[in-house]
N, C-alpha and C positions, 0 to 999 in steps of 0.2 A: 204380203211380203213382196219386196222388188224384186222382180227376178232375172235381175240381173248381178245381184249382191253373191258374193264368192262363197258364202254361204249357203245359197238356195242353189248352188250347180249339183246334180248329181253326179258328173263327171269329176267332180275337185274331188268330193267323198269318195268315189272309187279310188281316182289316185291317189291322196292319201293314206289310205286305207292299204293300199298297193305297197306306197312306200316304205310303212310301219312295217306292215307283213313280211316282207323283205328283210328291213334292220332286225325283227323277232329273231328270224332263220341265222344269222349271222352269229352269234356267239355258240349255236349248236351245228353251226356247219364247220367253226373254225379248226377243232379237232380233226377232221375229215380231211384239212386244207381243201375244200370246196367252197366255191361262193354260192350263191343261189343259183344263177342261172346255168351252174356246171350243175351243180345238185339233181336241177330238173332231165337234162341230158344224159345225165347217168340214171336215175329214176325209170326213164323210158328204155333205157338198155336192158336193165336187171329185167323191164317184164318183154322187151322183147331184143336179145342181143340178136349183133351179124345185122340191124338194121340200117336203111343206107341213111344219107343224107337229107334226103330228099323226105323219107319217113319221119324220121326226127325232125324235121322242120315243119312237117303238116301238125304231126303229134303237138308240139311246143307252139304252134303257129308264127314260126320265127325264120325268116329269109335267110339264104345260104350265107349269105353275108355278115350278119348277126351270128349266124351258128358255126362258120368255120372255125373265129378266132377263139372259141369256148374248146370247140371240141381238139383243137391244135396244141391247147395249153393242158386239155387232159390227156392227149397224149405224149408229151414233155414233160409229164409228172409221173408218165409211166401207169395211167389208168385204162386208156385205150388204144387199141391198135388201128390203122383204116386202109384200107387195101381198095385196089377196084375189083370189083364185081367178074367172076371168071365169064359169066355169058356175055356181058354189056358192060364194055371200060370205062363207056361214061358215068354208071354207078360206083359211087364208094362208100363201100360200106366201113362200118364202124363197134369194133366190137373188143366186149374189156379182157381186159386181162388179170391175171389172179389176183392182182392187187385191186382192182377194178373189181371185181366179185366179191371180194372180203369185205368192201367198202357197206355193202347189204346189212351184214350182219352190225357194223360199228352202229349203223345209221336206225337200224330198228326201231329204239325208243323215240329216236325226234318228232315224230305225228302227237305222239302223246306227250312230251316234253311240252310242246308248242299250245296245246290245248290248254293243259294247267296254266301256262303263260300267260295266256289272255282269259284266263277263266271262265270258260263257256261249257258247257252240257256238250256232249257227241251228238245227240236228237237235233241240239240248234244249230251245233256247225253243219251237219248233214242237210238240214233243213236253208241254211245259210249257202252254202255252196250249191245246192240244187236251184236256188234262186237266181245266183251268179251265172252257174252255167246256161239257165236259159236267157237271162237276160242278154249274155254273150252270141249264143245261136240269133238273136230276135235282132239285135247288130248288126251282126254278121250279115243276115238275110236283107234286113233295111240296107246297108250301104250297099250289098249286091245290086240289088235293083234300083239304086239309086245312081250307081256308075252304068248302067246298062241303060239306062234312059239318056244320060250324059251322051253316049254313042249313039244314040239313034236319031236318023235327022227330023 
């Protein structure tokens, strides 16, 4: 196989894959008036509200940048409130509000909504996501020391 053909990338099959995953979420988010990427933002409040910014972007792995204009427009929707931090003003924390909370209970069935969706067993999604996520760690770690040798003369 050439492997250079868009086919034999394993990077295209992730993003694609990414991409699909994505559009799936979209018809079960749309009741919520959440996209995906607010989805995920609120997902991390419910298990840990009052979290600042800076937690929600480690959590998501997603730059402040990325995650202002998410978290701005849930609060313009009246899902989240964000304040600065009383000991430390450079923290802002971010935390929901009742309609923000209710959101938990709408959103329940979408894990298992999503499963029937693409038809797969829990054993192999569990088994499938345990794969992703280290392959993600094993990334992560390769490009770490890949930019740290870049730095070093």
């Amino acid at each position: 196989m050439n492997p250079l053909r868009l086919d034999s990338q394993l990077c295209f099959s992730l993003y694609a894959a990414s991409r699909a995953m994505t559009a799936a979420y979209a018809p079960l988010l749309e009741p919520l008036g959440l996209t995906y990427p607010q989805y995920l933002v609120v997902m991390v409040l419910w298990e840990t509200d009052g979290s600042s910014v800076k937690e929600i972007g480690d959590r998501l792995q997603l730059d402040s940048g990325t995650l202002t204009p998410l978290i701005k427009k849930l609060e313009a929707q009246g899902l989240v409130t964000r304040a600065r931090d009383d000991q430390d003003a450079r923290v802002v924390r971010v935390t929901l509000t009742r309609p923000g909370r209710a959101l938990e209970r709408k959103a329940q069935g979408i894990p298992h909504a999503l499963v029937c969706k693409f038809g797969m067993e829990l054993p192999a999604v569990a088994r499938l996501r345990k794969e992703l996520t280290a392959l993600t760690q094993t990334l992560r770690e390769a490009n770490a020391e890949g930019s740290s040798k870049e730095d070093s003369p």
